[in-house]
Backbone as a ProteinNet text record, in pm:
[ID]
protein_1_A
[PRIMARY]
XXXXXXXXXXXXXXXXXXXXXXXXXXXXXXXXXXXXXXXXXXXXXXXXXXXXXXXXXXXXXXXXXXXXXXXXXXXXXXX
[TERTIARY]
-1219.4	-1133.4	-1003.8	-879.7	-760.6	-771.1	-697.8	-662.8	-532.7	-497.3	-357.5	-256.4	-326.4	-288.5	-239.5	-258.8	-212.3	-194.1	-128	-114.2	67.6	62.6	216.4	309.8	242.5	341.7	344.5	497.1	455.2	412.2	321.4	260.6	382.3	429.2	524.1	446.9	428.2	362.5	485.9	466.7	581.4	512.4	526.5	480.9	517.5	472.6	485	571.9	644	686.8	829.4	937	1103.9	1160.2	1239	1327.4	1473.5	1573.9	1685.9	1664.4	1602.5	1621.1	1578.7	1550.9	1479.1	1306.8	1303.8	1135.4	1089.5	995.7	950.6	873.8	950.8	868.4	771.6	653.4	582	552.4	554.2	574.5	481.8	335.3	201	283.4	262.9	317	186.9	151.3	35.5	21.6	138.4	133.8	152.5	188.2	131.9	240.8	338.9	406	527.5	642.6	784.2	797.4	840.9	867.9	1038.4	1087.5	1190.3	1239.5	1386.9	1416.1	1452.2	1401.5	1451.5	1605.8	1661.4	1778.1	1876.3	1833.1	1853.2	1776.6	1846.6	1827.4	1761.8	1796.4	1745.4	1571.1	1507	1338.1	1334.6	1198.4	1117.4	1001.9	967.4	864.4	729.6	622.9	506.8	373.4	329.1	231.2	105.4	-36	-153.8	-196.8	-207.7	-245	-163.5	-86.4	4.4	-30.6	-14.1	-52.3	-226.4	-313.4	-469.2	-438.5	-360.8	-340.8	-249.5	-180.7	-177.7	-261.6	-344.8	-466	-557.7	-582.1	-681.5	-605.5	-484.4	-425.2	-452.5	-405.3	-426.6	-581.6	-684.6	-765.7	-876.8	-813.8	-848.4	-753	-626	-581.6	-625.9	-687.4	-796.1	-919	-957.2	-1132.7	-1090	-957	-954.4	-969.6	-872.2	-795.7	-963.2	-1081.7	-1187.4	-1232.3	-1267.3	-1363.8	-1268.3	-1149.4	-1065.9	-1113.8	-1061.8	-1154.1	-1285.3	-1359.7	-1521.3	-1540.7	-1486.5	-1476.9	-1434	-1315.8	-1291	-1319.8	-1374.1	-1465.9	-1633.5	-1670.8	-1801.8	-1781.7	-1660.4	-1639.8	-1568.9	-1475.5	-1453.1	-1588	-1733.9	-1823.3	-1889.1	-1906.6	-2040.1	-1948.8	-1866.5	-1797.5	-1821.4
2002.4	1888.8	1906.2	1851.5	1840	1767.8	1795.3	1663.1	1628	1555.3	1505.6	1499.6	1484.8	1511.3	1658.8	1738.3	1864.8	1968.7	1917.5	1915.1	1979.8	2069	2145	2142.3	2115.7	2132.4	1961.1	1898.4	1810.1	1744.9	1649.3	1618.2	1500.4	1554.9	1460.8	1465.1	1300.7	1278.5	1208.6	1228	1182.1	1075.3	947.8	847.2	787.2	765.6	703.3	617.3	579.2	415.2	486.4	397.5	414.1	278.2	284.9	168.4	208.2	141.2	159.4	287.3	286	477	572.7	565.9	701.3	679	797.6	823.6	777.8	691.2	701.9	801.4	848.2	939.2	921	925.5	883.5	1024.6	991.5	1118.6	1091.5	1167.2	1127.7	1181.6	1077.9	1070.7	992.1	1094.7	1036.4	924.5	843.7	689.7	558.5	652.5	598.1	665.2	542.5	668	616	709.7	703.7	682	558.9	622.1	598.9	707.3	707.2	707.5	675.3	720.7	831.4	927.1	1052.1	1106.7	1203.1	1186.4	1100.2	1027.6	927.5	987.3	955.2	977.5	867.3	698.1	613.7	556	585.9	576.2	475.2	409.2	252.7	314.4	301.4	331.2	229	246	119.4	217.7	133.8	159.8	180.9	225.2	220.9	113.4	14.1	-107.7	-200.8	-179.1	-300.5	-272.7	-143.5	-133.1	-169.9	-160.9	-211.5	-395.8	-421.3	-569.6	-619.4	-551.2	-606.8	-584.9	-473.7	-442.2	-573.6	-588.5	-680.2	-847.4	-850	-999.1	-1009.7	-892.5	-908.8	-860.4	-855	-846.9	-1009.2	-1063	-1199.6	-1276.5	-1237.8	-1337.8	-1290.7	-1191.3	-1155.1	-1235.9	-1222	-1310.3	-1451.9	-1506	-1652.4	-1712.8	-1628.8	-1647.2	-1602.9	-1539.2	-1531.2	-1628.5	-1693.8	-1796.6	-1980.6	-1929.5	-2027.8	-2050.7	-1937.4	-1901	-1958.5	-1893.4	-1908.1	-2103.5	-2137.5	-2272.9	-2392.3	-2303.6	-2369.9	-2367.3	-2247.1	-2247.2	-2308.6	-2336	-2402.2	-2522.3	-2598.3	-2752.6	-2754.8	-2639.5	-2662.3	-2654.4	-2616.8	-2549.1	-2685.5	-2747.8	-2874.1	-2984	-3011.9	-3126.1	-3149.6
-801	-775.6	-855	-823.4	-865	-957.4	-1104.9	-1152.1	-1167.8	-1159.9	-1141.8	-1240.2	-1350	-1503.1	-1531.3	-1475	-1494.6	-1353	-1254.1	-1154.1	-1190.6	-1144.1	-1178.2	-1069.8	-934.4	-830.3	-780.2	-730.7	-690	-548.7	-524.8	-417.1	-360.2	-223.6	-159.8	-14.5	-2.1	174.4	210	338.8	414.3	568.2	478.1	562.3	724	787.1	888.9	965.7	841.2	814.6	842.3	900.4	854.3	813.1	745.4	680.9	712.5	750.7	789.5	912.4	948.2	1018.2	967.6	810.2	774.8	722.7	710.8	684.7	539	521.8	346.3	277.4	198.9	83.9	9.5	-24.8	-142.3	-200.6	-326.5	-433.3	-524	-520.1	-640.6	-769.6	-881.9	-986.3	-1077	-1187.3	-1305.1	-1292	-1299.4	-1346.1	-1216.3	-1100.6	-998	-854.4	-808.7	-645.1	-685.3	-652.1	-620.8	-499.7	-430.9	-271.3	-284	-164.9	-132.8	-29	56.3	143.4	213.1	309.5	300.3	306.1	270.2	272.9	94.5	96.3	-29	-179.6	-303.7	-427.6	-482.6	-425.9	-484.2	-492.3	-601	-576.4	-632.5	-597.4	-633.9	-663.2	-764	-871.4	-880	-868.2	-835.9	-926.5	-994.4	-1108.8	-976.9	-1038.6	-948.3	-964.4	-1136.3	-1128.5	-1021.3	-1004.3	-870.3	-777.7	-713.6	-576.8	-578.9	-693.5	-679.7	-674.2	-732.8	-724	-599.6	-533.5	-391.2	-344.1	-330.3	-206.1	-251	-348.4	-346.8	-317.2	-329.4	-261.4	-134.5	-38.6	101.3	132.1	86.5	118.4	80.9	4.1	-22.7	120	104.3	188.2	366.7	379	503.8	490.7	383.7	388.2	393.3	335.1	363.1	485.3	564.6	719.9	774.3	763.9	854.6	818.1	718.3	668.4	726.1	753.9	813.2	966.1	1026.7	1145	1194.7	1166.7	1153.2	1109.2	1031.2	994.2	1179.4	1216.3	1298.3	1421.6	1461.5	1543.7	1547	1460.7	1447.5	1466.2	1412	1435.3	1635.3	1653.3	1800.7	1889.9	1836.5	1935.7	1950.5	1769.5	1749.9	1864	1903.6	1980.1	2083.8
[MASK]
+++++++++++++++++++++++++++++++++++++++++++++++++++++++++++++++++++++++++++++++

């Protein structure tokens, strides 16, 4: 296995996504991703603890919206 900690070459994926027209960069970095625009110098820097603390916001705010759901369909069925 890789470890990332001593990882000499760097890992750049090239996402899916475009913003203005260009492609996003994400760049594995120890302390978490650089993404950038391609073409562009300017990077946004995001720790792994943040990106673990959004995944887990929108994954709460998914279980709310089913349990919302499911709520309101049982009261549209009992009527």
């Amino acid at each position: 296995m890789t470890d990332l900690l001593t990882r000499k070459t760097r890992l750049s994926i090239k996402t899916p996504y475009t913003a203005r027209g260009r492609e996003i960069i994400a760049e594995v970095q120890t302390w978490g991703l650089e993404l950038r625009e391609k073409g562009r110098r300017f990077r946004m820097p995001i720790s792994w603890g943040a990106i673990y603390h959004r995944a887990a916001e929108i994954a709460a705010d998914k279980a709310q919206a089913e349990r919302i759901a499911k709520r309101k369909a049982r009261k549209g069925g009992a009527s």
